[in-house]
Backbone as a printed PyTorch tensor [residue, N CA C, xyz], in Angstrom:
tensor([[[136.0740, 154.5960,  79.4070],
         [136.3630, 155.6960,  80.3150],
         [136.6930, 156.9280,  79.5080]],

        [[136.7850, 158.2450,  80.0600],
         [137.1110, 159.3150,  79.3370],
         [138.2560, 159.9200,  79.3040]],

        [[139.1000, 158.8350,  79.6600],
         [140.7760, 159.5720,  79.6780],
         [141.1180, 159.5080,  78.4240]],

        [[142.3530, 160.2370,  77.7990],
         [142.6950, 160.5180,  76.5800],
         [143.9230, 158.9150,  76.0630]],

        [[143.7590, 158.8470,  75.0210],
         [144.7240, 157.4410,  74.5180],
         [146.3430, 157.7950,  75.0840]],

        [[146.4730, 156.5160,  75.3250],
         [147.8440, 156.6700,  76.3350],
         [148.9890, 156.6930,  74.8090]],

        [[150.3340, 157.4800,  75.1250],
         [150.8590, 157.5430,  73.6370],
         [152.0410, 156.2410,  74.4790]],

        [[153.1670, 156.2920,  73.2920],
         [154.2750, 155.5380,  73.4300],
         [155.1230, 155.2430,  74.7600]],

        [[155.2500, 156.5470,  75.2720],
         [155.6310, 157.1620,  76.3660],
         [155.0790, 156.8550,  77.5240]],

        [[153.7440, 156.5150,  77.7770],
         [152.9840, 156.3820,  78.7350],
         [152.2730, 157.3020,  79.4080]],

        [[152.3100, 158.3760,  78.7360],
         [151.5300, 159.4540,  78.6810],
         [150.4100, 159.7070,  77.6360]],

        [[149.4060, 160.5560,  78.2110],
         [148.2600, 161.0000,  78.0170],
         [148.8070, 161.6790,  76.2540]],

        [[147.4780, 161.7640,  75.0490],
         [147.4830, 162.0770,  74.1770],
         [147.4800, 163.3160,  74.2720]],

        [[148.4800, 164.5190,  73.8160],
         [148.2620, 166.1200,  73.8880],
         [148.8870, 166.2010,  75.5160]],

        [[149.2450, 165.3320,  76.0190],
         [150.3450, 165.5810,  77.1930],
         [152.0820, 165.4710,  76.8800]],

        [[152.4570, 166.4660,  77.3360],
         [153.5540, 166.9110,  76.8730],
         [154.6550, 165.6710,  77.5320]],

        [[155.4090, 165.4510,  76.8600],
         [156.4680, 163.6510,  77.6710],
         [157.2520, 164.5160,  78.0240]],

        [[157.6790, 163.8190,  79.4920],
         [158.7180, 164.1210,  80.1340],
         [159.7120, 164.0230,  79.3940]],

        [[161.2040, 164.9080,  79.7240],
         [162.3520, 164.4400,  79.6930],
         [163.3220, 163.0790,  79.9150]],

        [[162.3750, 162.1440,  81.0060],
         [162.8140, 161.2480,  80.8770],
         [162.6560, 160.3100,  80.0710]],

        [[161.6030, 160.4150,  79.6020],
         [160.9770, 159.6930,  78.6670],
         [161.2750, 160.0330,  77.1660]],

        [[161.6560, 161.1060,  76.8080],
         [162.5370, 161.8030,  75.8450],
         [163.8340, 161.2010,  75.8210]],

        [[164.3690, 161.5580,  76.5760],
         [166.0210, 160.7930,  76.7070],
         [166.0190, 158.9930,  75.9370]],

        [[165.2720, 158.3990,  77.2160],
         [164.9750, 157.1880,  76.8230],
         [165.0900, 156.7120,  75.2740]],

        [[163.9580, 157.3580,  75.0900],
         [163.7250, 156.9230,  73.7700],
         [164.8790, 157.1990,  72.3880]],

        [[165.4790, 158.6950,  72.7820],
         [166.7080, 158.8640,  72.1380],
         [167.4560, 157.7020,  72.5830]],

        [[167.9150, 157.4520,  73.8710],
         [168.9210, 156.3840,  73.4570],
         [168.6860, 154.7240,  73.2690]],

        [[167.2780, 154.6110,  73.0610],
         [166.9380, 153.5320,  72.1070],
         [167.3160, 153.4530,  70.8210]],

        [[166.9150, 154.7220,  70.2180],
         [166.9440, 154.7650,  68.9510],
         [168.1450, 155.2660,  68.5370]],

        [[169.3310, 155.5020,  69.5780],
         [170.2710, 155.6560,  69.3450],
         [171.1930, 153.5450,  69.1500]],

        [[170.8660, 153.1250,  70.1940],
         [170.8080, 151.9420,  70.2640],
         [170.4220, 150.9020,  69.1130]],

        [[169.9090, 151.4290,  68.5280],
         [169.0890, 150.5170,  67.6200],
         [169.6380, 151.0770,  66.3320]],

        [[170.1570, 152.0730,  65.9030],
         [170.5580, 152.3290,  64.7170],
         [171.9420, 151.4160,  64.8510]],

        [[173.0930, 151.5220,  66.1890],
         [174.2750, 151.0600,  66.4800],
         [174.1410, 149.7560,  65.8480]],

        [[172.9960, 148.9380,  66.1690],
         [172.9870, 147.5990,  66.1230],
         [173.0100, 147.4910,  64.7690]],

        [[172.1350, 148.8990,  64.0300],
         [171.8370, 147.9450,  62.6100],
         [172.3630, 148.3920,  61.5710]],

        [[173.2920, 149.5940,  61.7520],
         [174.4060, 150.4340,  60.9040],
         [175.6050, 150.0390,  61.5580]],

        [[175.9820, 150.4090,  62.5170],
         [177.0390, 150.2850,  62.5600],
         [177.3740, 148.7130,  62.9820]],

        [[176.7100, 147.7590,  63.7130],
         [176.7580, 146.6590,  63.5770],
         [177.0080, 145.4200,  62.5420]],

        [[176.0930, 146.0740,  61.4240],
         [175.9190, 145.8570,  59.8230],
         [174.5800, 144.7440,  60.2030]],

        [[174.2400, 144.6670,  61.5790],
         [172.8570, 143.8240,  61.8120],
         [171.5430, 143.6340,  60.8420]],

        [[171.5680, 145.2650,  60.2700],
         [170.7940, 145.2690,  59.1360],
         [170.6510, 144.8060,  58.0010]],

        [[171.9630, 144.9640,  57.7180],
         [172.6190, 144.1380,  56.4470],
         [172.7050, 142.5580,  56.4940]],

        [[172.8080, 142.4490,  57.3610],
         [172.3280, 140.6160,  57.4470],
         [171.3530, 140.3000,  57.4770]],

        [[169.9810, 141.3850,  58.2960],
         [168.6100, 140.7550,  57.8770],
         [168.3170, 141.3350,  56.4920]],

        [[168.7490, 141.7890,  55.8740],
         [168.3420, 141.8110,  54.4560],
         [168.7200, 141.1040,  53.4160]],

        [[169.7730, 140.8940,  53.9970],
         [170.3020, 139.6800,  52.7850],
         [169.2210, 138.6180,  53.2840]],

        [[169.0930, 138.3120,  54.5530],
         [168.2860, 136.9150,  54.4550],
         [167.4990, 137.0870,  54.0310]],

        [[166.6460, 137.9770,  54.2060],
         [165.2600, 138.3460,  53.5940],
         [165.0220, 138.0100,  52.2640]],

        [[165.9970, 139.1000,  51.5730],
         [165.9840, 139.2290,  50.5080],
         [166.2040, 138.1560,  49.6540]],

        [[167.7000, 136.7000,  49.9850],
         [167.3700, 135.2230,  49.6160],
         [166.5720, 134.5970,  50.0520]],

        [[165.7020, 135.1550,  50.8060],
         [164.3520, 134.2820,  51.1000],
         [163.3960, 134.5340,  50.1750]],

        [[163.0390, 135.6880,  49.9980],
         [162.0340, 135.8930,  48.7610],
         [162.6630, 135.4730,  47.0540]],

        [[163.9470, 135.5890,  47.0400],
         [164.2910, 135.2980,  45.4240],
         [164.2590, 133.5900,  45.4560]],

        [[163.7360, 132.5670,  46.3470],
         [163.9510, 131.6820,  46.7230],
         [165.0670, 131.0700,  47.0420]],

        [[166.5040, 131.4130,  47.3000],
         [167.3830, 130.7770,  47.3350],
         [167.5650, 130.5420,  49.1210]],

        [[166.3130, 130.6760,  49.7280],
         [166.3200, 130.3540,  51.0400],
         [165.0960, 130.0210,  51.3770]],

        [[164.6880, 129.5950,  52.1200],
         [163.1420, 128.7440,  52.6520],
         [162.3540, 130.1760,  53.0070]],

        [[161.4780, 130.6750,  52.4680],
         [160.8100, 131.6500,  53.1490],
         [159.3530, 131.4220,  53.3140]],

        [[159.0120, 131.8220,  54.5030],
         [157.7180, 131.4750,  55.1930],
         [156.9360, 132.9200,  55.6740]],

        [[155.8870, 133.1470,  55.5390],
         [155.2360, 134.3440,  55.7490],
         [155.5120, 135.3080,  54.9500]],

        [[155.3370, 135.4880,  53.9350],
         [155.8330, 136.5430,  53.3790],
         [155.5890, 137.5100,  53.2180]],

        [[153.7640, 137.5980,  53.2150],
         [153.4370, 139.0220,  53.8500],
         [151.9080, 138.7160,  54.5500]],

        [[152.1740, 137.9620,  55.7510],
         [151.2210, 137.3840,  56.7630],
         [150.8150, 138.2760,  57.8610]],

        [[150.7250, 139.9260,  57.8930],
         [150.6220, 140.4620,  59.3570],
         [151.6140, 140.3670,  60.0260]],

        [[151.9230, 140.8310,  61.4380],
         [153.3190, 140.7870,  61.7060],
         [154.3040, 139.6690,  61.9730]],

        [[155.4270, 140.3370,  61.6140],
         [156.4180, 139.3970,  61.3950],
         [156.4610, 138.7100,  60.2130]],

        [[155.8920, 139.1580,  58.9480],
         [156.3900, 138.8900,  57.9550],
         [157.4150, 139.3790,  57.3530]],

        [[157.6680, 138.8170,  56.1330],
         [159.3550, 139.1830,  55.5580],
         [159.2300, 140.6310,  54.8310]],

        [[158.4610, 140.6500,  54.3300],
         [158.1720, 141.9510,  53.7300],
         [157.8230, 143.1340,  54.7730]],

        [[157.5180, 142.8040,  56.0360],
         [157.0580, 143.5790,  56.9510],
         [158.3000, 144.0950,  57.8310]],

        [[159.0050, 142.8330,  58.0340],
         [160.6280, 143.1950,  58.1370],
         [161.4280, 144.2060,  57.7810]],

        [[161.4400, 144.1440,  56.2970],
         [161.8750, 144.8740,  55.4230],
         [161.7030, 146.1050,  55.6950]],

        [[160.0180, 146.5230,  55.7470],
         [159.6680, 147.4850,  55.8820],
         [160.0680, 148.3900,  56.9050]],

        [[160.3100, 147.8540,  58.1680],
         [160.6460, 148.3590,  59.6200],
         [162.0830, 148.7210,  59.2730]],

        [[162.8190, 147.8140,  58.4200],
         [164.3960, 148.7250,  58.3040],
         [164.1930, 149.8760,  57.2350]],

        [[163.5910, 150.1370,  56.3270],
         [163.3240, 151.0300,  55.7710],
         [163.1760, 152.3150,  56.4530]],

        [[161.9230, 151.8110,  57.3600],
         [161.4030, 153.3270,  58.4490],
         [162.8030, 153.4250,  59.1790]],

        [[163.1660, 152.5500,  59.7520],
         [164.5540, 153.0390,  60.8060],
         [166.3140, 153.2690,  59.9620]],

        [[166.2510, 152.7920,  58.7220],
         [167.4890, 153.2940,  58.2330],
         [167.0800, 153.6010,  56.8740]],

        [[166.3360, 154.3420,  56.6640],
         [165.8920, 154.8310,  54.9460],
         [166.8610, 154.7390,  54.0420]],

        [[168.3400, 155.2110,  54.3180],
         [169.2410, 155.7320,  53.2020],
         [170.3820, 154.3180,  53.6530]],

        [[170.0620, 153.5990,  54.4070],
         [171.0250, 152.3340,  54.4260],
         [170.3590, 150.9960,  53.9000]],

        [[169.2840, 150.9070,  53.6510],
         [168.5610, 150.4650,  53.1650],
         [168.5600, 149.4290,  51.7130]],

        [[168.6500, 150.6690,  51.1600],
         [168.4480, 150.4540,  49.4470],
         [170.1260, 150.3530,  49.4630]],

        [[170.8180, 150.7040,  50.0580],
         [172.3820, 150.7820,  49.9670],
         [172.5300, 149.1400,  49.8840]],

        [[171.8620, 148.6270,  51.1810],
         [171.8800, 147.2650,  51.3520],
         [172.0170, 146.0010,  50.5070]],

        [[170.4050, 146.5610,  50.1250],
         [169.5700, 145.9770,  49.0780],
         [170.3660, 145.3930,  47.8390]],

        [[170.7680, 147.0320,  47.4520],
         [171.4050, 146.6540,  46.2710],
         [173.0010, 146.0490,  46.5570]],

        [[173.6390, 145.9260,  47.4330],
         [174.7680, 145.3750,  47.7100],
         [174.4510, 143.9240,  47.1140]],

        [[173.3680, 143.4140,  48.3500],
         [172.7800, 142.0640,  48.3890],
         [172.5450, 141.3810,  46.9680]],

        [[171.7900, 142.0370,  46.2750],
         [171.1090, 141.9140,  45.0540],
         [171.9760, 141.7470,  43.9850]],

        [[173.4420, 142.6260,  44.1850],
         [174.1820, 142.5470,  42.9380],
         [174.9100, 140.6940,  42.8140]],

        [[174.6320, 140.2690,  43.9320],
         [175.7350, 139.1580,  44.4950],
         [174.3850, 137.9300,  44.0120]],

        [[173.3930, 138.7460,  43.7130],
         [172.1200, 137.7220,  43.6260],
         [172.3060, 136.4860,  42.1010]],

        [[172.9570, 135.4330,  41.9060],
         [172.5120, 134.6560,  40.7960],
         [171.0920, 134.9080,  40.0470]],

        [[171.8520, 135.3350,  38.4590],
         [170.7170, 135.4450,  37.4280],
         [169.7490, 134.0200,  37.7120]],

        [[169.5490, 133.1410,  37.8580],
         [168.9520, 131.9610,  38.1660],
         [168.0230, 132.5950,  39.1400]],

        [[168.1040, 133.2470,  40.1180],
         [166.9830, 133.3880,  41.1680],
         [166.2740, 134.6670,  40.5730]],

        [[167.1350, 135.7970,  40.0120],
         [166.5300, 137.0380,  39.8050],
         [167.1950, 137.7140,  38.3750]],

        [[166.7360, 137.8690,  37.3510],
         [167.1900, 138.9410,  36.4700],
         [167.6870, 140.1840,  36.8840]],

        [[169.0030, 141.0350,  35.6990],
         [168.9950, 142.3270,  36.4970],
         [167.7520, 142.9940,  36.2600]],

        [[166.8700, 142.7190,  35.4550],
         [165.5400, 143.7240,  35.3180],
         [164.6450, 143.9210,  36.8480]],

        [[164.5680, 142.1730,  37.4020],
         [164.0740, 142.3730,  38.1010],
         [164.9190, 142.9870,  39.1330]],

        [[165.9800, 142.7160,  39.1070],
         [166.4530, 143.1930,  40.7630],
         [166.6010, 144.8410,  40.5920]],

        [[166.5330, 145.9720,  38.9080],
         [166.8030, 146.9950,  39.2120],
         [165.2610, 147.3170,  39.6170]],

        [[164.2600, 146.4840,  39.5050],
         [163.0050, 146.8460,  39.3440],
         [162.7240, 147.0940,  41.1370]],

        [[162.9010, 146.3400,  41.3140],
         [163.0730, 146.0950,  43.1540],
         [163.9830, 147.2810,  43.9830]],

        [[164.9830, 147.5780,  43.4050],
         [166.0280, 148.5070,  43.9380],
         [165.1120, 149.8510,  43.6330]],

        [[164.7740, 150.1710,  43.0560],
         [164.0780, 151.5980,  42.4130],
         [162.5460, 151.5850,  43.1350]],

        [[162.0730, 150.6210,  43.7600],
         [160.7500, 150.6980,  44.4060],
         [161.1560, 150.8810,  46.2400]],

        [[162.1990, 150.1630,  46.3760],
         [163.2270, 150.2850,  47.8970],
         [163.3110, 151.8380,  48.2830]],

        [[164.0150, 152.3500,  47.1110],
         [164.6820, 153.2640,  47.1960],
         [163.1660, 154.6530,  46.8470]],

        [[162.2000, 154.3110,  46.8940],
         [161.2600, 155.9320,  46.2400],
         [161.2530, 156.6680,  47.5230]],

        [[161.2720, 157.7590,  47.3670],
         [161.4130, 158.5680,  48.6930],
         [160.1870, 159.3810,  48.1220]],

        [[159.3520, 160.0080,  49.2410],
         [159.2960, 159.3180,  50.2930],
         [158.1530, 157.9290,  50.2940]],

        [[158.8270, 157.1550,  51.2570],
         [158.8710, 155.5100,  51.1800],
         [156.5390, 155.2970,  51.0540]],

        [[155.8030, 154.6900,  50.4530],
         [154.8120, 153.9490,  50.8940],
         [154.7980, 152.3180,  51.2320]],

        [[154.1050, 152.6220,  51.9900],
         [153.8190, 151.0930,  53.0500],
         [153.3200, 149.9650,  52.0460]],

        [[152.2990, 150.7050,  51.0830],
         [151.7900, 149.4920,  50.3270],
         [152.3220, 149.1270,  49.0170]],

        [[153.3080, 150.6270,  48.4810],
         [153.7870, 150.3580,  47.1540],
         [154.7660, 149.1210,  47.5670]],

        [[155.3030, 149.8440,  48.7360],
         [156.8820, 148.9330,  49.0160],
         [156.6620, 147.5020,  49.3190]],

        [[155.4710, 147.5880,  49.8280],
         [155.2720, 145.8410,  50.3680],
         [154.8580, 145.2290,  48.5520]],

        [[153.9060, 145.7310,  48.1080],
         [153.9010, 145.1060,  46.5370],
         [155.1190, 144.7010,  45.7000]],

        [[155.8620, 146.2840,  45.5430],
         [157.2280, 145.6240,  44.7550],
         [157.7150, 144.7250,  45.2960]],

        [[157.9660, 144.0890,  47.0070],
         [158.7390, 142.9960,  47.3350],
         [157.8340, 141.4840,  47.0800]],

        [[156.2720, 141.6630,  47.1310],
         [155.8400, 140.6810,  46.6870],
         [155.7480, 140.2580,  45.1160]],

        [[155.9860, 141.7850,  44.4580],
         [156.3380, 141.5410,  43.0760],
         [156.9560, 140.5330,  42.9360]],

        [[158.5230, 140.9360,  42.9950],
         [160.0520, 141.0670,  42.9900],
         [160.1340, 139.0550,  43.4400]],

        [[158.7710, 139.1620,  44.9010],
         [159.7730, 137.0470,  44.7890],
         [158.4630, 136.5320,  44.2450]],

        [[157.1380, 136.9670,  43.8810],
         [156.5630, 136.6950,  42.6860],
         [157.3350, 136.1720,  41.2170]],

        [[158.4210, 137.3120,  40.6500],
         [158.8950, 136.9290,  39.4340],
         [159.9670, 136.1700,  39.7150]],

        [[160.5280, 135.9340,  40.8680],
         [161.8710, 135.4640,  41.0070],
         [160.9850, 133.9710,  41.0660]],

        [[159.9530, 133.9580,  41.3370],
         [159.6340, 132.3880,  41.2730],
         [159.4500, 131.6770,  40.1340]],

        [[158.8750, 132.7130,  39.9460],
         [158.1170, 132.5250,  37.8550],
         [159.3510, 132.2470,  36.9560]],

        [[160.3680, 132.7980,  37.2920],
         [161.3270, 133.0150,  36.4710],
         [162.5830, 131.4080,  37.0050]],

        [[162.4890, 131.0010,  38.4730],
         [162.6040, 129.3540,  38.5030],
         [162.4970, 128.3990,  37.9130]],

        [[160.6530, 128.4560,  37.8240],
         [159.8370, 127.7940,  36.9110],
         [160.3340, 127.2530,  35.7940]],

        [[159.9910, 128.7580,  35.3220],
         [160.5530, 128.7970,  33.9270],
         [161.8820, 127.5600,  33.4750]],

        [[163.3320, 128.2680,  34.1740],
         [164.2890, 127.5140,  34.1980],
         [164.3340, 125.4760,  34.4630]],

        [[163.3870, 125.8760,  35.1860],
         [163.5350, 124.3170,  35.5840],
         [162.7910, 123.1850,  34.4280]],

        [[161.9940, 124.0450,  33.8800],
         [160.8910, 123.8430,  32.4500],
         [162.0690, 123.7030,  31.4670]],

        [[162.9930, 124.3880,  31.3900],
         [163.7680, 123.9170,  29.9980],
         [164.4120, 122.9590,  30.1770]]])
């Protein structure tokens, strides 16, 4: 048909969104920061995440299309950029040399943290990051 792509809102592409639909969405995203800053909601899915990829937790999908762990990640990035890497590195410092070196974990913190953020660098460094944290298992369990 020749109608224009419907946006987020439910409105027409190059159609101006209502106010209500404005509001809304502010207090979603007002909503949704509550949950994951001030909640610290965020901070708990990153720690899991994040012991999921250094292996010290079962991780499954890791970067499978949606709902992967790295894809996870990514979505708190876009919605809390500067709480983020705050996280990260909280998480990370608490991380046993056994799962992760500090090389690797500053290596990981400094790819979290590049402003402004890419989709594919950021998903690499995290597949890096439980790439070496595995290698570096290995390793250990070899001696």
């Amino acid at each position: 048909s020749g109608a224009p792509p419907a946006t987020p809102g439910g409105a027409a592409a190059g159609t101006p969104r209502s106010g209500d639909v404005v509001r809304r969405d502010a207090e979603r995203a007002a909503t949704l920061r509550r949950l994951l800053v001030d909640d610290r909601l965020g901070n708990t899915i990153a720690e899991g995440v994040l012991k999921a990829l250094t292996g010290d937790l079962p991780a499954y999908a890791l970067d499978e299309g949606h709902g992967s762990l790295v894809g996870v990640l990514w979505r708190l990035r876009l919605f809390c950029p500067h709480d983020l890497p705050a996280w990260c590195h909280a998480v990370l410092a608490n991380v046993p040399e056994r799962f992760a070196s500090n090389d690797i974990k500053q290596d990981l913190i400094n790819s979290i943290a590049a402003d402004p953020p890419r989709k594919d660098a950021f998903c690499d460094a995290l597949l890096v990051f439980s790439a070496r944290c595995r290698d570096l298992a290995k390793l250990l369990r070899e001696q």
